[in-house]
C-alpha positions in Angstrom: 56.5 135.9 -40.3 59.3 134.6 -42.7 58.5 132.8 -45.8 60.2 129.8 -44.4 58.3 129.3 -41.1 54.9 130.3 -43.2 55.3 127.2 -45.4 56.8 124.6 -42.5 52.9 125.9 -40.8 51.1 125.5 -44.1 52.7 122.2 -44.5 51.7 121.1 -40.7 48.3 122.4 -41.5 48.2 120.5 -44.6 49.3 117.2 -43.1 47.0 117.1 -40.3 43.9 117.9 -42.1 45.4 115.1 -44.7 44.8 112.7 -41.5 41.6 113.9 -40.8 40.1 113.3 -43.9 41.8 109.6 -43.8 40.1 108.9 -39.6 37.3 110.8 -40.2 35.2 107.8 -41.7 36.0 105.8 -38.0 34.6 108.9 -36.4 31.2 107.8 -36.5 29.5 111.0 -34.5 31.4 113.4 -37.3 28.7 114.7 -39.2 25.6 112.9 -37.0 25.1 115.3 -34.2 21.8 116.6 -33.2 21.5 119.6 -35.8 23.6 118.4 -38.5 21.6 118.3 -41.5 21.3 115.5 -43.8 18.7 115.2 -46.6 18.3 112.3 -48.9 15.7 112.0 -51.9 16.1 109.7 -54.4 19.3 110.5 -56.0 19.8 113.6 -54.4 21.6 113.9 -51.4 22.7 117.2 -49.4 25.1 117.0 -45.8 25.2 120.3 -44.2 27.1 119.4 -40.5 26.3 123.2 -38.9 27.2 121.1 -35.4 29.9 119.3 -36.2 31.4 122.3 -38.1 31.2 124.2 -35.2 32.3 122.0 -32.8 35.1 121.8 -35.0 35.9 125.2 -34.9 36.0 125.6 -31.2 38.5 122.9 -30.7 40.4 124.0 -33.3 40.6 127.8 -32.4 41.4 126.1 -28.4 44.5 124.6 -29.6 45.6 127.2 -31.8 45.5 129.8 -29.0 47.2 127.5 -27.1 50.0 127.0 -29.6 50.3 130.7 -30.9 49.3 132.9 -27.7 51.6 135.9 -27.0 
C-alpha cells in the first residue's frame, strides 16, 4: 500500500474513533452489558468491558471486510 493511501486510512481511523470517544458517554449500554466487569471499593475503581469489547470487535471486523474484501 502507498504511503499516501496508508495515512488518508490512518487518518479515517483516527477520526472516527475521535467520534466515538466524544458519543460514547450517550451510549448508555457501552460498557453495561451482562459480563462487563465493573468493580468499585472505596476509591478504587476497575472497568474491564470483556462484552462490549467484543461486541465491538465483531462489528468492527463486519464492516471492515465489507470495505476491504478482495
Amino acid at each position: 500500500m502507498p504511503l499516501g493511501k496508508l495515512l488518508i486510512l490512518l487518518g479515517l481511523i483516527l477520526i472516527i474513533a475521535g467520534v466515538v470517544v466524544q458519543l460514547s458517554p450517550r451510549i448508555p449500554w457501552l460498557g453495561r452489558l451482562p459480563g462487563d466487569i465493573f468493580i468499585q471499593r472505596g476509591r478504587f475503581t476497575l472497568a474491564f468491558p470483556i462484552v462490549s469489547s467484543l461486541l465491538l470487535s465483531l462489528l468492527l471486523t463486519l464492516i471492515l471486510n465489507l470495505f476491504f474484501r478482495r
